[in-house]
C-alpha positions as CSV (number, residue, x, y, z in Angstrom):
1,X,-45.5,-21.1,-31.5
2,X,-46.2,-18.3,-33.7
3,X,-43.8,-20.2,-36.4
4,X,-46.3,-23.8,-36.1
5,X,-49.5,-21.4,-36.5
6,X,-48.1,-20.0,-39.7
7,X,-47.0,-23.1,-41.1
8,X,-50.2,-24.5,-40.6
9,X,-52.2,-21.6,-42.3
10,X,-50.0,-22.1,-45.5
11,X,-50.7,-25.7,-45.6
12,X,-54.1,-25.1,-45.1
13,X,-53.9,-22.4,-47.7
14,X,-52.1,-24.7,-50.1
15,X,-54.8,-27.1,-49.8
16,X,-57.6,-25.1,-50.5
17,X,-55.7,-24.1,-53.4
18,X,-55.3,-27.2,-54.6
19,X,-59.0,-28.3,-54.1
20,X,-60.6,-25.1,-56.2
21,X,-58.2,-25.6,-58.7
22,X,-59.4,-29.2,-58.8
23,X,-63.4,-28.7,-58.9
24,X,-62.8,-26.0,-61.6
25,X,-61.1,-28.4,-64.0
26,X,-63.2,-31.1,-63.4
27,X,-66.2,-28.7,-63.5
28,X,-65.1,-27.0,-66.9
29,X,-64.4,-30.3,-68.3
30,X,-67.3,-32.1,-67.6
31,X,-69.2,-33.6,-70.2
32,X,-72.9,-33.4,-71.1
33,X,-74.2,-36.2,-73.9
34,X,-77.5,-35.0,-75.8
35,X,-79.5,-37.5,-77.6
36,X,-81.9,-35.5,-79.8
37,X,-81.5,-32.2,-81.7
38,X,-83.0,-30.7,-85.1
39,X,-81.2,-28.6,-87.8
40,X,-81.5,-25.1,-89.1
41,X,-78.4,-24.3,-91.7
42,X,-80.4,-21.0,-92.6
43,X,-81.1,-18.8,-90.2
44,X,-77.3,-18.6,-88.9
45,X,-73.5,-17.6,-90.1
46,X,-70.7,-19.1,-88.4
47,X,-67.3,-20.0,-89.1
48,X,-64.5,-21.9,-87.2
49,X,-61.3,-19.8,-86.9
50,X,-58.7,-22.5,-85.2
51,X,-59.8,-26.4,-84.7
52,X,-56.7,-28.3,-83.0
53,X,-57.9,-31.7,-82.3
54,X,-55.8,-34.1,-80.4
55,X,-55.0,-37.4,-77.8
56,X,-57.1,-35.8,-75.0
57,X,-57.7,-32.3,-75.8
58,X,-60.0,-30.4,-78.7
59,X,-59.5,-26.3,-79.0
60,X,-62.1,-24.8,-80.9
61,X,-62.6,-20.2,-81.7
62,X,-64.6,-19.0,-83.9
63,X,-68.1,-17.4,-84.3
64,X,-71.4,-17.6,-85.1
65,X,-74.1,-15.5,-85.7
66,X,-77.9,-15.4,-86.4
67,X,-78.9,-13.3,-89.4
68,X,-81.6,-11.2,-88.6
69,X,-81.3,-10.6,-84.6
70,X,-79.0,-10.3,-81.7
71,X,-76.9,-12.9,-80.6
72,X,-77.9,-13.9,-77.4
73,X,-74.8,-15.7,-76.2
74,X,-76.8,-19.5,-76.1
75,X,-74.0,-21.7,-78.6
76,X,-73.0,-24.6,-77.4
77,X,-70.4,-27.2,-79.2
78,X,-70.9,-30.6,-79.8
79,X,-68.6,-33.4,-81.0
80,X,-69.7,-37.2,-82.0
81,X,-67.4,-39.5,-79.8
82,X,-68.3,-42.9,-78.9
83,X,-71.8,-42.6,-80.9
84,X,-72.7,-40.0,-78.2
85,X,-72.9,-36.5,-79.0
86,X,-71.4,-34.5,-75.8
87,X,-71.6,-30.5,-75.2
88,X,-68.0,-28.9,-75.2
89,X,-67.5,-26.1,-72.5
90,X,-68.5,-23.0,-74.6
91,X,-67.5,-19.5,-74.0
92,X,-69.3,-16.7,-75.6
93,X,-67.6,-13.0,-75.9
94,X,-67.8,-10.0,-78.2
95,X,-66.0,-10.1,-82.1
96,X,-66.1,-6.8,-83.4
97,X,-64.4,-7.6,-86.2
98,X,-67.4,-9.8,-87.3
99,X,-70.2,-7.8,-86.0
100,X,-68.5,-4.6,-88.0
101,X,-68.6,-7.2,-91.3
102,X,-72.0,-8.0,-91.3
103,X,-72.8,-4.4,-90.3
104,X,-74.5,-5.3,-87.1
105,X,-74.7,-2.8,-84.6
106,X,-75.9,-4.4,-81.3
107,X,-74.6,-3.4,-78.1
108,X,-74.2,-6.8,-76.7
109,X,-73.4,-8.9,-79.6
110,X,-71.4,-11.7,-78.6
111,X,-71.1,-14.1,-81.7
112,X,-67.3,-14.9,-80.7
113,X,-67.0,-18.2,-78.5
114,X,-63.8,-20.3,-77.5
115,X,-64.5,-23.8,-76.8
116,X,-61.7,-26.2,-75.2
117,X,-62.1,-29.9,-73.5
118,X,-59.3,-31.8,-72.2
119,X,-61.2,-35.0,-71.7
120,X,-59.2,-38.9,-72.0
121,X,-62.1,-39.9,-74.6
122,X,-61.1,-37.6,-76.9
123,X,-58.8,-39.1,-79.3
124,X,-57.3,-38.7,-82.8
125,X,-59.2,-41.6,-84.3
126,X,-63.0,-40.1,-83.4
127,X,-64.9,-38.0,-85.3
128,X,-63.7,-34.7,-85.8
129,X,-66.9,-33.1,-87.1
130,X,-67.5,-30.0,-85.1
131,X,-71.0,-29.3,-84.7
132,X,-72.5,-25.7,-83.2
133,X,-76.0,-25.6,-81.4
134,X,-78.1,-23.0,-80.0
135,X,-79.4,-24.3,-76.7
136,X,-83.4,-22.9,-77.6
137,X,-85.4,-21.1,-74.5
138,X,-87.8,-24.5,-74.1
139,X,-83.8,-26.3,-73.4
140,X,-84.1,-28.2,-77.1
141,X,-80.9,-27.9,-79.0
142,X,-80.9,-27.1,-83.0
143,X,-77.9,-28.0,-84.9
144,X,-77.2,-24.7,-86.8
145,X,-73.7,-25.3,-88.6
146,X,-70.8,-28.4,-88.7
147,X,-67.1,-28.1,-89.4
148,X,-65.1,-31.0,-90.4
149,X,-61.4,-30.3,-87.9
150,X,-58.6,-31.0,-89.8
């Protein structure tokens, strides 16, 4: 009896595995289109350290930084595909190797972010310009810098 019980509670466990592994990848690879945005090439610095760009799956580090305040952790990746713009997953964290270059000194200056989409309209023939937003406090978007992945 006790032998059914516990074979039970690892399928069970297995299966509720399974399902949170699911809804996290589908969640992190979901896909958001925007349709409107402005520019602003001035007010940032940014740079894209690794761009790999292939049938299904876009990687994309770098960082990005805005020149006269605190980064505020609000970047957001775009890529054209399909004539839609759509939102990459973006990840923002700490580069204290940039922050030290530029001499900024904030505790909380996270102008490193890691962007990855594994996604089946991503494909080698789209275009692989790279474009970085900040998502603005009234939810606008402004494109602040583009990078052609090559």
């Amino acid at each position: 009896m006790k032998s059914n019980i516990f074979k039970i509670l690892i399928s069970l466990s297995i299966v509720l595995v399974l399902i949170i592994i699911s809804f996290m990848y589908f969640s992190w690879n979901k896909t958001v289109e925007i349709e409107k945005y402005s520019t602003d090439h001035e007010q940032y610095s940014a740079a894209i350290d690794k761009c790999q760009l292939s049938t299904g799956s876009i990687l994309i580090k770098g960082w990005v930084l805005p020149k006269n305040k605190r980064a505020e952790g609000n970047i957001s990746l775009g890529l054209m595909t399909n004539n839609k713009m759509i939102l990459l997953p973006t990840f923002t964290f700490k580069r204290q190797d940039v922050s030290s270059h530029f001499s900024r000194s904030y505790e909380y200056d996270n102008v490193g972010f890691n962007s990855s989409l594994h996604n089946k309209n991503i494909t080698k023939d789209i275009n692989n310009i790279i474009y970085i937003f900040v998502i603005n406090s009234d939810g606008t978007y402004t494109e602040i810098y583009n990078h052609e992945c090559k």
